[in-house]
N, C-alpha and C positions, 0 to 999 in steps of 0.2 A: 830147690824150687818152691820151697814151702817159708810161712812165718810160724811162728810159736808164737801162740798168746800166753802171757806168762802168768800173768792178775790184773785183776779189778778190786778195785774200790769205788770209794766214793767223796766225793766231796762235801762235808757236811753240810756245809756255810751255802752252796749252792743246789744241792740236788744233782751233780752231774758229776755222773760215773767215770772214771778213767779205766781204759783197757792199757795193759803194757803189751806191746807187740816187740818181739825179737829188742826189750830195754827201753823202746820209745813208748812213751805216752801218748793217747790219741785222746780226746773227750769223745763219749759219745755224745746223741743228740741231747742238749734238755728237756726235763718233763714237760710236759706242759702246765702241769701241776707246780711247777718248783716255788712259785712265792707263797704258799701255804706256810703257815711256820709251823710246818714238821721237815723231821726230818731221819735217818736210819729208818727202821722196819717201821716205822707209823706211816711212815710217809709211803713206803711201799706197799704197805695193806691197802693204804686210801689210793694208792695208783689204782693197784688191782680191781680193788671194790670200781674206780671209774671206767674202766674198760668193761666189764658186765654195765655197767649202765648205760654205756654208750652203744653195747650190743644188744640190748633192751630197746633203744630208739630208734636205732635201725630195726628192727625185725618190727617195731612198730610204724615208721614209716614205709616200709616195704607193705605192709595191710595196707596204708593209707591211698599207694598209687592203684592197689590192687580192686579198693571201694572205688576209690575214684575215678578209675578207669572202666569200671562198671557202669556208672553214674554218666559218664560224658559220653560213653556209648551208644547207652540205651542197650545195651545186648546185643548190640551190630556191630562189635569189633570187628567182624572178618569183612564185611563192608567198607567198614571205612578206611579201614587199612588194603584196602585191595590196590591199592597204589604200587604195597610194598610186600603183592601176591609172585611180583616179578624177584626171584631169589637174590639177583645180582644189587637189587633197590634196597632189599635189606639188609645184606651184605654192607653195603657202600653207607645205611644208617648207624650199624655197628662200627664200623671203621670210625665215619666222622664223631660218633657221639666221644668215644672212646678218646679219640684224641684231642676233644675238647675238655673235657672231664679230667683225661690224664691219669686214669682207673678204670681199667676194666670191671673191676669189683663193683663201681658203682654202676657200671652199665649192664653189666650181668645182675643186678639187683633189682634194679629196677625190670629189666625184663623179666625176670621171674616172679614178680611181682605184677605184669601186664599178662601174662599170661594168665594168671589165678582169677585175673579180671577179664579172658574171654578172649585175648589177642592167641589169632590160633597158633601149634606147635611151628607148622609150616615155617610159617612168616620169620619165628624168633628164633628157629635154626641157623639161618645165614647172617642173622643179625650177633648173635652169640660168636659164631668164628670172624666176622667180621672184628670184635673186642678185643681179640687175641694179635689182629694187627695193630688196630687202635694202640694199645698201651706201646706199643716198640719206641714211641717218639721220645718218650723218656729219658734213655740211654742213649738217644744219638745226639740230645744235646747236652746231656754230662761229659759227652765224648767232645765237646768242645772246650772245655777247661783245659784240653792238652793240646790245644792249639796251635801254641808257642814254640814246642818242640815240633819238628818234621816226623820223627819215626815215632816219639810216643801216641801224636797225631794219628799216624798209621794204624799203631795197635789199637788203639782206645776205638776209632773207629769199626775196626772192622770186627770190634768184639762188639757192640753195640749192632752191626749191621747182622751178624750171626743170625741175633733175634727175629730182624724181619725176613732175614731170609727162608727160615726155620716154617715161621707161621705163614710167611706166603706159598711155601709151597706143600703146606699140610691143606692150605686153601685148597689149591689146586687139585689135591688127588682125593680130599673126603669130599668136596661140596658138589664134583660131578655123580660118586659115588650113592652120594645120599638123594640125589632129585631123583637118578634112577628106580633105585632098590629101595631109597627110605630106611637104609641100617640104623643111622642112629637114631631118629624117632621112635624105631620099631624099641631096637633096646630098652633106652629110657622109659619110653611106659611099661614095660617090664619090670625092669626095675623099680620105677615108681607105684605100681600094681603089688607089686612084692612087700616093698616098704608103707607103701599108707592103704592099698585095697582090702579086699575082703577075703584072699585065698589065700596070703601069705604064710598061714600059721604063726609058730612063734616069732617070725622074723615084723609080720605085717603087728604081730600085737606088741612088741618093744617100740617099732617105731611111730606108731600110731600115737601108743599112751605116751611116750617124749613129746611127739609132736604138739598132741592135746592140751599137754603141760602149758609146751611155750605158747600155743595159741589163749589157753586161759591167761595167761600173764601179761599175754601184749597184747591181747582184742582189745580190752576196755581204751588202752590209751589211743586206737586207732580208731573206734566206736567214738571217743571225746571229739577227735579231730571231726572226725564224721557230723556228728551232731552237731558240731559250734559253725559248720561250712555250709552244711545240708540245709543249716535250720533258718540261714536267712537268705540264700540265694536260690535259686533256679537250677536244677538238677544237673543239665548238663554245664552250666558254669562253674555250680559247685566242685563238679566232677573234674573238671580244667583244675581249680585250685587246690584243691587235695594234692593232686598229681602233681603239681607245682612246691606245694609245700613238701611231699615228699620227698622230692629230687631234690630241693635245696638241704633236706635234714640228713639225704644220703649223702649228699656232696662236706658237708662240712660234718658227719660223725665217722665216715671212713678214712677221711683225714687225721683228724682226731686219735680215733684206733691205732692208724698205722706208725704217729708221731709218738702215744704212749707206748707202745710195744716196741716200739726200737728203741726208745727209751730203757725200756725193764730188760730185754732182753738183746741189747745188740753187742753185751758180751759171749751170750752164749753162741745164738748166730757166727760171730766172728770164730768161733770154735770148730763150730761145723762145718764152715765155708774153709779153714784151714786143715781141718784132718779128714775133709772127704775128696775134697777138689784134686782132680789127678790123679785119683785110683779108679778110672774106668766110668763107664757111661753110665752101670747102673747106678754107683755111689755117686757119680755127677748129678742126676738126675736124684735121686733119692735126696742130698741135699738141698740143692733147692729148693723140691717142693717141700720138705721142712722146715727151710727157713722161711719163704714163704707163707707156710701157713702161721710160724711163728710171731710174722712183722703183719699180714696181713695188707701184701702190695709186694707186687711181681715190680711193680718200678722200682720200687725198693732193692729189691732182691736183684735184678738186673745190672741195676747202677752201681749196685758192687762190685761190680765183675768190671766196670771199665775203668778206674783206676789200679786196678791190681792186671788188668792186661797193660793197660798204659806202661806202668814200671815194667815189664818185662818178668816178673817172676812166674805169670801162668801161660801157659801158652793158647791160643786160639782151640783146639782143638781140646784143652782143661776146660776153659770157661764153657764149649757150646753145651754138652749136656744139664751145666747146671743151668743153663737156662731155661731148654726144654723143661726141666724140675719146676719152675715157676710158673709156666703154665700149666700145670697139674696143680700147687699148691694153691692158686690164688684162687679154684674153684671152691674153695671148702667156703668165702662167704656167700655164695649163691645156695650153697648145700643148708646156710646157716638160716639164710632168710626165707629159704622150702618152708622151716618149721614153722613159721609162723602161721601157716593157714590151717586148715581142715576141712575135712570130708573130702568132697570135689574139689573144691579148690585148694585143697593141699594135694592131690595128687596132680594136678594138674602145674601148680608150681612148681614139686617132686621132678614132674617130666623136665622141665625146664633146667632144672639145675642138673640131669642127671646128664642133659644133652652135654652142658658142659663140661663137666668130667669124663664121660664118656668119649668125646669128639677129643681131649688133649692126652686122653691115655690113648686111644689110637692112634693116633701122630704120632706120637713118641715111637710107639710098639711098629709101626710099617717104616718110616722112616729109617728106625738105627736098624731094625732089621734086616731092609733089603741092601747088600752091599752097593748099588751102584747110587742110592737114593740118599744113603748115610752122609756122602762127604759134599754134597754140593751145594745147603749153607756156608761151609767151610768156604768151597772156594769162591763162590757168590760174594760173601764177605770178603774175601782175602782180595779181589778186584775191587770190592768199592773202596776199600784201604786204602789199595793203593793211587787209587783215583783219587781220593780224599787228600791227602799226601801231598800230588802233586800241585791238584787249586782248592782251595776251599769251597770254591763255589759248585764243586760236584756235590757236595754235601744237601745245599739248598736245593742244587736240581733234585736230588734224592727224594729231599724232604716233600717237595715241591709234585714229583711224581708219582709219592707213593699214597699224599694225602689228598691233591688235587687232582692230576690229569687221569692216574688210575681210577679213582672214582669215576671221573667225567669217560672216560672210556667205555667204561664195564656197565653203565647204565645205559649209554648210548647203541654201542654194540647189541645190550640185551633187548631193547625195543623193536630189535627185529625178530629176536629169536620168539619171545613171547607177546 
């Protein structure tokens, strides 16, 4: 039921890796890096060295939406966003941002970045589990490379549909959960209290002086942006273009990231995805979100998983936990882009990122838990399979009602309720 990776190399002349899987040779991706004339361990220090710089511009754009959404405020975020006071409104902006983006990672970055800038916890709750569907579209259209064939069609899809089934109905059971009772907000600023307040002891003094660190390191270049935008337009315009500039630098450096790192590392990945997959939920899940955190993109991580259901070597029911793994792992760049603030607004962006870890280690933890709750991704998927199978066009409908009419539903519906 398994491959054996057997070795890696590399190709001098090119920069791109070969893995042998069970004697075949696969390339992984290219550097992005590769026409530098280096090549062996120079070339790979200078990869390395580029992935810290590139998480340097992130964590400095993330300051950047966080000023600038200060700035186009005025300090009336919760005003102006009261559009999106209504849970289901923000829910349905995390969904679409998400799946326009095609990164959760950048939409959880940016929200924990609007947070530090005053958008209240409330609001970026439903907007955060919303990301979690968002990203699903990934893998439903890698799941169409298998087209061609009727059954591999089948599997690919309904390994692909696992995922939304998984986050839709972790929707379902925390986000009523949380409007009542408020669990995860409450957590979160615990946690975030712990980690960057003032009663933590040793735990709030490690993460504070880290924190401090990368805030000394990457203020000035979001103070730069600040000054060169502040200094010749109009506050809240300014504050519009910050915000703009930052979401463009998030969208094309977590790109970036995730193409270097699968680069350096989608030998090892492909290690971990072949000697944990299939011993059980927790190693499913444990994998995952290591590899995930390895490649930094749960699409990533996902999309792996539907060619290898496609061929028939894993089974449905192998793949779903490592999925669940990828939303746990893809949290850690929200957790990344926390550091960049301080004082109040690092714990306030703290809260943010910790929702989102918080909110996908619960999922995981009630879902495979409760017996009756555990298997019905499984069969969710294993119906839109087969559905998928028989026209192609349930696919679209799929797509069609999970990106558009769900939305248009769930905002409609909720203008009565609130």
């Amino acid at each position: 039921m398994s491959q054996t990776i057997r070795d890696e190399s590399t190709d001098s002349e090119h920069g791109v890796r070969q893995i042998e899987v069970d004697g075949a040779d696969t390339a992984a991706p290219a550097s992005p890096l590769r026409r530098l004339p280096l090549t062996g361990r120079p070339l790979r220090i200078v990869e390395w060295l580029a992935v810290v710089a590139a998480i340097y511009v992130m964590i400095t754009a993330v300051g950047a939406i966080g000023s600038g959404f200060e700035a186009a405020t005025g300090g009336q975020a919760e005003e102006l966003f009261s559009f999106a006071s209504n849970p289901f409104v923000a829910l349905v902006i995390g969904i679409l941002a998400t799946a326009l983006t095609q990164s959760s990672s950048t939409t959880t970055s940016i929200v924990v970045g609007m947070v530090a800038g005053g958008l209240p916890i409330e609001i970026a709750i439903p907007m955060l589990m919303g990301a979690n569907v968002g990203t699903t579209m990934t893998s439903t259209l890698v799941s169409l490379g298998a087209a061609s064939d009727r059954e591999q069609f089948r599997r690919a899809f309904s390994a692909a549909s696992v995922h939304d089934m998984f986050n839709l109905l972790a929707v379902a059971i925390l986000l009523p959960i949380e409007l009542i009772f408020g669990v995860l907000g409450t957590i979160a600023d615990w946690f975030a209290q712990l980690t960057t307040g003032t009663d933590g002891g040793i735990v709030t003094t490690i993460f504070t002086a880290f924190g401090d660190a990368v805030s000394a390191v990457t203020s000035p270049g979001a103070d730069l942006i600040e000054a060169a935008v502040m200094g010749i337009l109009p506050e809240v315009i300014g504050g519009v273009l910050m915000i703009l500039l930052g979401i463009a630098l998030i969208l094309l450096i977590i790109k970036f990231i995730a193409n270097m790192l699968k680069s350096l590392l989608v030998g090892r990945a492909e290690r971990i995805f072949h000697a944990a997959i299939g011993r059980g939920p927790i190693s499913g899940i444990g994998s995952g979100a290591l590899i995930t955190v390895m490649v930094q993109s749960s699409s990533t991580t996902t999309s792996l998983t539907v060619p290898m259901a496609a061929s028939g070597k894993f089974s449905l029911w192998q793949i779903y936990p490592f999925t669940v793994g990828a939303n746990i792992g893809t949290t850690m760049t929200a957790m990344i882009a926390a550091f960049g603030f301080s004082g109040v607004e690092g714990t306030a962006a703290m809260t943010a990122a910790a929702v989102h870890l918080i909110y996908n280690l619960f999922s995981a933890t009630i879902i495979f838990a409760v017996p009756f709750l555990r298997p019905l991704p499984v069969k969710g998927a294993k119906w839109l399979g087969d559905l998928g199978a028989k026209n192609k066009m349930y696919v679209l409908f799929w797509l069609g009602g999970l990106f558009i009419v769900l939305p248009a539903v769930l905002i409609g519906v909720s203008t009565w309720v609130f």
